[in-house]
TIFIMI-220712 format. One line per field, with one value per residue (C-alpha): x, y, z; residue number from 1; residue in three letters. Coordinates in pm, 1 decimal, decimal comma, padded with zeros to 6 digits. Example, Ala and Ser with C-alpha at 12.3 -4.5 7.8 and 13.67 -1.06 7.14 Angstrom:
2
u c(01230,0  01367,0)
v c(-00450,0  -00106,0)
w c(00780,0  00714,0)
num c(1  2)
residuo c(ALA  SER)
This chain:
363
u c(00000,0  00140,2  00153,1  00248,1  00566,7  00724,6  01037,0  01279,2  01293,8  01068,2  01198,1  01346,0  01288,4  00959,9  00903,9  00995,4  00825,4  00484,3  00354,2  00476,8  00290,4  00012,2  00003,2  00050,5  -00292,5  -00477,8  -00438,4  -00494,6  -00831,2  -00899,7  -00859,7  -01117,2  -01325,7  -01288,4  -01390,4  -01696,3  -01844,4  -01794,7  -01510,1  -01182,4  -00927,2  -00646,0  -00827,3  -00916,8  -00579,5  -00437,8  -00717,5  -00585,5  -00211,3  -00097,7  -00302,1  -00238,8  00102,6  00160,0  00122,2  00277,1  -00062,5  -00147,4  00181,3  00120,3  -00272,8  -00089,5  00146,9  -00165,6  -00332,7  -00029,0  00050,8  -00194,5  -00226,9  00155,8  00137,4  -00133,7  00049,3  00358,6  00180,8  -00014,4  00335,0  00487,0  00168,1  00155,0  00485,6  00411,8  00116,5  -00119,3  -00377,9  -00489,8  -00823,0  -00959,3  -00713,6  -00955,6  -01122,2  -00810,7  -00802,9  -01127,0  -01077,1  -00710,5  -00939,8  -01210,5  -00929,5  -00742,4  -01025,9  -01140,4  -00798,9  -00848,4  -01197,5  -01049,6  -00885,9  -00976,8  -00827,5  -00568,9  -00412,0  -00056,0  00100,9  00212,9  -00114,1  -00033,3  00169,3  -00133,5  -00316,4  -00080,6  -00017,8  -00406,5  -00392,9  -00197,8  -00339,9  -00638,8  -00594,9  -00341,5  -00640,3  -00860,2  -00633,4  -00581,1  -00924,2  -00812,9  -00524,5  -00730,0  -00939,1  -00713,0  -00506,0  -00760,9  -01018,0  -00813,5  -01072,0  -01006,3  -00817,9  -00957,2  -01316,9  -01290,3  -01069,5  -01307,5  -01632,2  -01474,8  -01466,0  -01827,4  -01872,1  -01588,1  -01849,9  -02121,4  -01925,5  -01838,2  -02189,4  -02304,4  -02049,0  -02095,3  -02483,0  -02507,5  -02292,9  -01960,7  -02220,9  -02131,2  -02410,7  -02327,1  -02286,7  -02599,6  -02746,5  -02447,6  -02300,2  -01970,6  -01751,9  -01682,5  -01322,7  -01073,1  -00848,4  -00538,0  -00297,7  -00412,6  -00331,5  -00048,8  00181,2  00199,8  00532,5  00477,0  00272,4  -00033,6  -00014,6  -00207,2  00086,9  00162,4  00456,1  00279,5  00438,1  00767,3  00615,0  00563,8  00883,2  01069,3  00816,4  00913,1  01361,2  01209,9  01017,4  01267,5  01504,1  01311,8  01220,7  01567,9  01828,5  01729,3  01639,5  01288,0  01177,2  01377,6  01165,4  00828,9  00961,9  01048,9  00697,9  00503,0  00682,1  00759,9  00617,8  00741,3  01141,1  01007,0  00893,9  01229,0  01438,0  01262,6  01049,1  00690,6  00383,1  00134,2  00438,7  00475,1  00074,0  00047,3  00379,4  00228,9  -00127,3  00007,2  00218,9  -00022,0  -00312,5  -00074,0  00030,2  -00369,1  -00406,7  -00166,8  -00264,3  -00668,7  -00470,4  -00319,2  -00608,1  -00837,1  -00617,4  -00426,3  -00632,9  -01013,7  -00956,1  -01253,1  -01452,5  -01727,8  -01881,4  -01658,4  -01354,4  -01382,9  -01199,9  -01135,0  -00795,4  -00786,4  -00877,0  -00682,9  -00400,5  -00403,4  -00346,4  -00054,5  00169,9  00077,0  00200,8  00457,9  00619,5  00548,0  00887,0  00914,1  01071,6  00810,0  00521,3  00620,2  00574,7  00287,5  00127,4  00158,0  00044,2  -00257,7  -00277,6  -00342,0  -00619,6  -00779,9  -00759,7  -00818,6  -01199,1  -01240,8  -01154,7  -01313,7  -01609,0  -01626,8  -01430,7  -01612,6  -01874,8  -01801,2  -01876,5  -01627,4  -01645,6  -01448,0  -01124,3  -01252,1  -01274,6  -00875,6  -00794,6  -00969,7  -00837,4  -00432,0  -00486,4  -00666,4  -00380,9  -00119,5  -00262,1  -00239,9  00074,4  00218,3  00195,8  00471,8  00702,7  00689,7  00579,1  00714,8  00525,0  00647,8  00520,3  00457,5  00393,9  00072,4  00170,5  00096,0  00021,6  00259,3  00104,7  00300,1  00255,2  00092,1  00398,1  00633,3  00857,0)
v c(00000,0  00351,7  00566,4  00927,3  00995,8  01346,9  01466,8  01584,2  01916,7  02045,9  01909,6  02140,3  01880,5  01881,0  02237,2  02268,5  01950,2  02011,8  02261,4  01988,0  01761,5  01908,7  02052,6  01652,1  01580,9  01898,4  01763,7  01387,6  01480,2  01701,3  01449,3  01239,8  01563,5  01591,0  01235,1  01257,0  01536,4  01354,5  01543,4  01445,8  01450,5  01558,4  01811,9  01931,6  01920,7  02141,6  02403,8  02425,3  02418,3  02422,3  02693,8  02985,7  02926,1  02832,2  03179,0  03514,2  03623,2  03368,8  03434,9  03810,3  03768,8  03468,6  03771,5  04037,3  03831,7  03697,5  04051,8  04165,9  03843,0  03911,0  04192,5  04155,6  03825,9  04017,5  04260,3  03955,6  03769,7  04055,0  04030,3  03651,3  03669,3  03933,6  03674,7  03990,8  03842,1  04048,2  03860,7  04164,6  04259,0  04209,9  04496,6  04696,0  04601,9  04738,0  05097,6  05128,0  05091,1  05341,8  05603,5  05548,6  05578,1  05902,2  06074,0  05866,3  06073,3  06448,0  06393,2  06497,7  06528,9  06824,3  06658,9  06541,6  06205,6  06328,2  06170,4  05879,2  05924,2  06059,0  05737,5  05487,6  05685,0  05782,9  05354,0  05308,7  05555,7  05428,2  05066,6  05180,1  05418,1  05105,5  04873,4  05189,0  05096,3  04777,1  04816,1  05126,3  04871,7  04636,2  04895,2  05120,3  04842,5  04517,3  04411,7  04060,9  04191,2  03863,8  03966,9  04361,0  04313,9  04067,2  04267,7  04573,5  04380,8  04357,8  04746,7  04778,0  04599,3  04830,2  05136,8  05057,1  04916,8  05304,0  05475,7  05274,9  05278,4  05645,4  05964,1  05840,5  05630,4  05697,0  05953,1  05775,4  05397,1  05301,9  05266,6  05007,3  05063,6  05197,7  05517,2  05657,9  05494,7  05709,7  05928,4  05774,4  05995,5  05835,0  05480,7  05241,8  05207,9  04885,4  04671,6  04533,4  04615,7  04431,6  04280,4  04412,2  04367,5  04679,5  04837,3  04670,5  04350,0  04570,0  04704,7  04363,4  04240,0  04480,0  04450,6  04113,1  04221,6  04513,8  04233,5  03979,0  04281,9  04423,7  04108,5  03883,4  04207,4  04536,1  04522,7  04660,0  04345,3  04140,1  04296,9  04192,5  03868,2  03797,4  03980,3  03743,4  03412,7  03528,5  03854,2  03843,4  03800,4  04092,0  04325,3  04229,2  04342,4  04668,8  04608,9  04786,9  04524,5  04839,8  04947,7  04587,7  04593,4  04937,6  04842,0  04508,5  04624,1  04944,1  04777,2  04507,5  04789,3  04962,7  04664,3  04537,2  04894,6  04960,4  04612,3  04770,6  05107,7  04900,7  04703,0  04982,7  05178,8  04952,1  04649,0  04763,8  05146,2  05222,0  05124,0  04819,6  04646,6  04327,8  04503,8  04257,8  03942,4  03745,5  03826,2  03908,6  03603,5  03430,6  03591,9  03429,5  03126,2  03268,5  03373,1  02988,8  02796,1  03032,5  02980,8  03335,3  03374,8  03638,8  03403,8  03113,2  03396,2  03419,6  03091,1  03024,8  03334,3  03245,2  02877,0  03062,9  03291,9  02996,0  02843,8  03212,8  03170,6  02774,4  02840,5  03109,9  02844,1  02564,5  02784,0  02863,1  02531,5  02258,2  02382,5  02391,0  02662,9  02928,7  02831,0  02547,9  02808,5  02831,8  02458,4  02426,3  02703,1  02539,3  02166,5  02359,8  02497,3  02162,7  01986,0  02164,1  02167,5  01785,3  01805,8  01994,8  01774,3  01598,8  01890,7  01780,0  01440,8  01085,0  00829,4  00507,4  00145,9  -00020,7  -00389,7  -00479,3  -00657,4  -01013,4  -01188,7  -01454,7  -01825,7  -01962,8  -02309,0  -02469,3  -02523,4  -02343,6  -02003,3)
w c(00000,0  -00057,8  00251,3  00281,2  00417,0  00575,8  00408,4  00656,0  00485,1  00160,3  -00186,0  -00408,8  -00679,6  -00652,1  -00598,8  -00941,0  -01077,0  -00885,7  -01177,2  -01425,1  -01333,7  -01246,4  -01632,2  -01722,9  -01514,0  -01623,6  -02003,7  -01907,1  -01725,0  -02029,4  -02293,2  -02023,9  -02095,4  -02426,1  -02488,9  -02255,0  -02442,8  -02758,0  -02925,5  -03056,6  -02811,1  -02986,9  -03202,1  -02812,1  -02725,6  -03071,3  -03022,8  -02653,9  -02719,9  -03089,2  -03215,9  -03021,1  -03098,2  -03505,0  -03617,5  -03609,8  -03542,2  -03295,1  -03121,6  -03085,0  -02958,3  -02692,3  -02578,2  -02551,9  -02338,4  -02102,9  -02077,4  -01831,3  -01691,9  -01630,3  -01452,9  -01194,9  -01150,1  -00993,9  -00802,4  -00638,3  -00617,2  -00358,9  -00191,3  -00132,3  -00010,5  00249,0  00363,1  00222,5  00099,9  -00235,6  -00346,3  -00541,4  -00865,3  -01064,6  -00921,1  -00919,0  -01293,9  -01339,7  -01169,5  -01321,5  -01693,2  -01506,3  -01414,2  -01762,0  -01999,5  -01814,1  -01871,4  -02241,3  -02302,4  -02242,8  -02544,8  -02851,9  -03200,7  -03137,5  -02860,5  -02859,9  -02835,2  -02482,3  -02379,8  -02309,8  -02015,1  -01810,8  -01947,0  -01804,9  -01486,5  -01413,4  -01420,3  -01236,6  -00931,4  -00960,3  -00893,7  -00617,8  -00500,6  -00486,4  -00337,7  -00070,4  00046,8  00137,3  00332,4  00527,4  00654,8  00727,4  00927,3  01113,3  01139,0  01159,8  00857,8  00694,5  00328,2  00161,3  00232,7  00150,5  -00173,0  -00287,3  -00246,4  -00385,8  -00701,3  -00717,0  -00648,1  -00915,4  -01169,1  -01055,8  -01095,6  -01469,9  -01531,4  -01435,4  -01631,0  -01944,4  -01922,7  -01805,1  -01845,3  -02035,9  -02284,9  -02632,2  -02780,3  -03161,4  -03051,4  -03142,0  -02756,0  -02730,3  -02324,2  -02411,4  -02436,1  -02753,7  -02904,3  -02766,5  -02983,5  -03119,0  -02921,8  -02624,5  -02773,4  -02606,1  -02924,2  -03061,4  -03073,6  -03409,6  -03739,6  -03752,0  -03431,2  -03163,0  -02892,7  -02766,9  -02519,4  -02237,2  -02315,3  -02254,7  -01930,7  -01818,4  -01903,6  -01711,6  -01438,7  -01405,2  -01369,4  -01126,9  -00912,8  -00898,6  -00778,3  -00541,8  -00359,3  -00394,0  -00349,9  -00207,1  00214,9  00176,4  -00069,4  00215,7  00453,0  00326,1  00267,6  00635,5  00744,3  00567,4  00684,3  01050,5  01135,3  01514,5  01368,9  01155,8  01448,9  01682,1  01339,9  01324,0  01010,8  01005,1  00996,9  00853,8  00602,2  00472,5  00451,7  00240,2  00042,1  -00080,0  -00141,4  -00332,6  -00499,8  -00622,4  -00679,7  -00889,3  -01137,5  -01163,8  -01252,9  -01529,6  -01671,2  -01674,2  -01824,7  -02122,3  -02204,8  -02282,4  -02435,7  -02600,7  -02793,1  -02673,3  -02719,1  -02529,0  -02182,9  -02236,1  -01964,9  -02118,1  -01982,7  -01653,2  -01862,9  -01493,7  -01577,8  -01172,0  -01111,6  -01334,8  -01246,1  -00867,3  -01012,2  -01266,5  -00930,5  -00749,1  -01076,7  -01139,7  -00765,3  -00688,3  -00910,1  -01172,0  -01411,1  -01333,5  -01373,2  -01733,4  -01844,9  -01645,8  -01776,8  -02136,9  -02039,7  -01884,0  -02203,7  -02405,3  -02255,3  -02265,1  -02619,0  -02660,4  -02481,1  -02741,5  -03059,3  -02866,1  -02899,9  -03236,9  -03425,7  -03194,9  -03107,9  -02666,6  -02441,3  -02335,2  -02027,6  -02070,5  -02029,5  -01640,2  -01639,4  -01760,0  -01516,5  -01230,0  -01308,2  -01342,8  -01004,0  -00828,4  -00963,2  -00821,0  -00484,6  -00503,7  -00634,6  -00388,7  -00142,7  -00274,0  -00163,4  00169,5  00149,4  -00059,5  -00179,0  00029,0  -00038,8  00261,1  00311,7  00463,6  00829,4  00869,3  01208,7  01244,4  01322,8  01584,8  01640,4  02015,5  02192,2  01950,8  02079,5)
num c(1  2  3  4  5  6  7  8  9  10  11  12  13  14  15  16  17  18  19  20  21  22  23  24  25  26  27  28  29  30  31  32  33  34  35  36  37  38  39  40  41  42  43  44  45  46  47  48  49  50  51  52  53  54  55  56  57  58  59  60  61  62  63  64  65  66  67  68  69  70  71  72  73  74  75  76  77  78  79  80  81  82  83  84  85  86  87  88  89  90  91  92  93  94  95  96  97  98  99  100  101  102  103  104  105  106  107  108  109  110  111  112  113  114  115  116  117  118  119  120  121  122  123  124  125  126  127  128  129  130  131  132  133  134  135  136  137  138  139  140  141  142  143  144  145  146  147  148  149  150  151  152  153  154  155  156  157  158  159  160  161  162  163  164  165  166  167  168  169  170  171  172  173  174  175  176  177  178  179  180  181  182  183  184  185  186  187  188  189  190  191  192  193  194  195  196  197  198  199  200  201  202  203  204  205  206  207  208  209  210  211  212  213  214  215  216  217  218  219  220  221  222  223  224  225  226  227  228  229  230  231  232  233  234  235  236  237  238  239  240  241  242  243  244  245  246  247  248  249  250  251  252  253  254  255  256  257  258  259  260  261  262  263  264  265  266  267  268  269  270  271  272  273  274  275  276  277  278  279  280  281  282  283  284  285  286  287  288  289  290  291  292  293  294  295  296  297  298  299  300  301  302  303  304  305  306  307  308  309  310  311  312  313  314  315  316  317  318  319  320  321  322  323  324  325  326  327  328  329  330  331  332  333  334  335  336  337  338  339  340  341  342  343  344  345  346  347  348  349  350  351  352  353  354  355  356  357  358  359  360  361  362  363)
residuo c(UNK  UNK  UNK  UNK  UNK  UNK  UNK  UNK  UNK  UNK  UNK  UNK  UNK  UNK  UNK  UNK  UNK  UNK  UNK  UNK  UNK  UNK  UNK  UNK  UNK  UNK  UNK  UNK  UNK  UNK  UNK  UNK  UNK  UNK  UNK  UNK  UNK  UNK  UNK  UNK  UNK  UNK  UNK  UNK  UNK  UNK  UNK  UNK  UNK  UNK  UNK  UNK  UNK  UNK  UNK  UNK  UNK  UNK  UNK  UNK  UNK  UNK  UNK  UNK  UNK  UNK  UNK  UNK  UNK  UNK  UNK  UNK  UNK  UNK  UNK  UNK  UNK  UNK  UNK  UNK  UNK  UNK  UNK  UNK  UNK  UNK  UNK  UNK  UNK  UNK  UNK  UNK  UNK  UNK  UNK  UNK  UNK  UNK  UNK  UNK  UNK  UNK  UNK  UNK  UNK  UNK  UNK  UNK  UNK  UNK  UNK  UNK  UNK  UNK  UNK  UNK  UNK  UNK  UNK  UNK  UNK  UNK  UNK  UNK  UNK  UNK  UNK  UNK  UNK  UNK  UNK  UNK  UNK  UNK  UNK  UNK  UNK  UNK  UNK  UNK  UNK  UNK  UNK  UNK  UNK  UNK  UNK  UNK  UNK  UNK  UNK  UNK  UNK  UNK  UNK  UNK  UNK  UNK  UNK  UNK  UNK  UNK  UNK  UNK  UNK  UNK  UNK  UNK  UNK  UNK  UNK  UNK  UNK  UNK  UNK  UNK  UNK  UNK  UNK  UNK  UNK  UNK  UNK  UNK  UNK  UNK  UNK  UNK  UNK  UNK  UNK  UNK  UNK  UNK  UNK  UNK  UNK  UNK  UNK  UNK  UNK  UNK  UNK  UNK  UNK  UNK  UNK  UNK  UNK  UNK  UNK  UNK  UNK  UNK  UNK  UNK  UNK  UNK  UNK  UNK  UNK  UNK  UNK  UNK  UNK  UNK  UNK  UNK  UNK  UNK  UNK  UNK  UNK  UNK  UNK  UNK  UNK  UNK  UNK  UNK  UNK  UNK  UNK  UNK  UNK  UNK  UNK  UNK  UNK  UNK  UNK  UNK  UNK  UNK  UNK  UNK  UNK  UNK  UNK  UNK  UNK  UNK  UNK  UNK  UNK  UNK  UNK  UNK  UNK  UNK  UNK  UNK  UNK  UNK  UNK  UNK  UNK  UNK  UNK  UNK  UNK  UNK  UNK  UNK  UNK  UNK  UNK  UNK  UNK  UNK  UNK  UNK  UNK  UNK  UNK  UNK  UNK  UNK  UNK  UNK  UNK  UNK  UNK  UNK  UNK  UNK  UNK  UNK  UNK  UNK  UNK  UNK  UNK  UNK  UNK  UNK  UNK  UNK  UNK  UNK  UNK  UNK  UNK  UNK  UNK  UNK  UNK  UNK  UNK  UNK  UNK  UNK  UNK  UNK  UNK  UNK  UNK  UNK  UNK  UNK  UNK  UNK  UNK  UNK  UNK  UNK  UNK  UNK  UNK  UNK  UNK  UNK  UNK  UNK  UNK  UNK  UNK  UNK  UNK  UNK  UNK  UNK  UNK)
């Protein structure tokens, strides 16, 4: 029988091979899907993870997705590892699109390229602004961060709902809930032509060399590091509990809002009520698979990327809901949860005990 063993001290083998093979059962289980809703399993399996990637094209929509799925995944990373417990980027997401497209709409068709700037930056404040709220509650009111950043989402929703339905409604979109398209000087440039990747990919990239320095080689990343895995060694060295607390949530508030910044001004150009993609959500699960690592995030956001974009060509080639994306993300995350167990536990077969038969009068 197999019986679950403690290691003496966590394997750095597995550490690294838990996502593996957690990705190895998410596509077994899938192909079980796949075949149970009568499709072919390998056609499943190329919509999920050989057509985002045989193209140019399909390359550069992979990277416009993993982008902001990229960033919120970092700001979430130095959160997690200050044992800050962001639940609500999405929400951040949302106001940083709220703040940006408002900056967007003062536009018009004299203004200079300059724009921009105020774009990304008004993003930027205003998922910091909303993650703010958060960490004010947590520090005047000792309120649980997982419940407030998670219902702030839902007021998020509401607040863009009224915006796009009421006074920033387009007057000439045809009743459709959405802000006029903004004017091009207030567009993220795009990296390539006819791609829609844009200099976000370039913001996340060095977001990623700026995380891994602030948390692995400057004191204050060292700082929130130690305050999440023993905060009283943190309070005897002098670090702050309520500056580790602001620094993480700001931090994170900030990234989830430059990612909402990029995407409306970048690929949407304008504020819908579709602007909430779950890339919030999503992105939770980037930093877990990703070890809360900058490098790891990478390649887990691009895995993530590409079941954004297999639900969407599931939907239209065979004919399966787009929710099937969730169902990938939620088997990926299951998995490694299971998997990780085998960071600090082995596998040991152990043979079943037998009563010895000793014989009347034997010793």
């Amino acid at each position: 029988m197999l019986k679950l063993e403690a290691r003496p001290q966590p394997s750095q083998r597995w550490s690294y091979g838990s996502p593996l093979l957690a990705l190895l059962c998410t596509v077994i289980v899938g192909v079980i899907l796949f075949a149970l809703l009568g499709k072919d399993p390998v056609r499943g399996l190329q919509v999920f993870f050989w057509d985002p990637i045989k193209s140019g094209y399909a390359l550069g929509e992979l990277l416009v997705k993993a982008t902001p799925l990229l960033l919120i995944a970092l700001g979430l990373a130095v959160c997690f590892r200050s044992n800050v417990w962001n639940i609500g980027a999405e929400g951040q997401y949302i106001l940083g699109a709220i703040a940006a497209s408002g900056v967007a709409l003062l536009a018009d068709k004299t203004t200079g390229g300059w724009m921009v700037v105020p774009v990304v930056l008004a993003g930027v404040a205003g998922g910091m602004a909303w993650a703010g709220l958060t960490a004010l509650l947590r520090d005047r009111f000792h309120a649980n961060e997982i419940l407030v950043s998670l219902m702030l989402v839902y007021v998020a929703v509401q607040l863009l709902g009224y915006l796009v339905f009421g006074p920033w409604k387009d007057p000439n979109g045809y009743n459709f809930p959405q802000t006029q398209t903004f004017e091009a000087a207030t567009r993220i440039p795009r990296l390539f032509e006819g791609s829609r990747v844009s200099i976000g990919l370039v913001f996340a990239v060095l977001g990623a060399a700026v995380t891994w320095v602030f948390l692995f080689r400057t004191r204050a990343g060292f700082a929130q590091q130690v305050g999440g895995l023993a905060p009283a060694a943190a309070r005897y060295a002098g670090f702050s509990s309520r500056g580790a607390l602001w620094t993480a949530l700001l931090i994170s508030g900030g990234t989830a809002g430059l990612a909402g910044g990029l995407e409306v001004a970048g690929p949407i150009g304008q504020l819908t009520p579709y602007v909430p993609a779950g890339y919030g959500f999503a992105a939770i699960i980037v930093a877990f698979v990703g070890r809360l690592h900058p490098v790891g995030m990478i390649f887990s956001a691009l895995l993530m990327s590409m079941f954004y974009i297999g639900g969407e060509l599931a939907q239209s080639r065979l004919g399966l809901p787009k929710s099937l994306t969730g169902v990938f993300q939620g088997l990926l995350l299951f998995s490694l949860l299971a998997c990780d167990t085998l960071v600090n536990y082995r596998l040991r077969w152990v043979k079943s005990a037998t009563s010895a038969v000793i014989a009347p009068g034997g010793k």
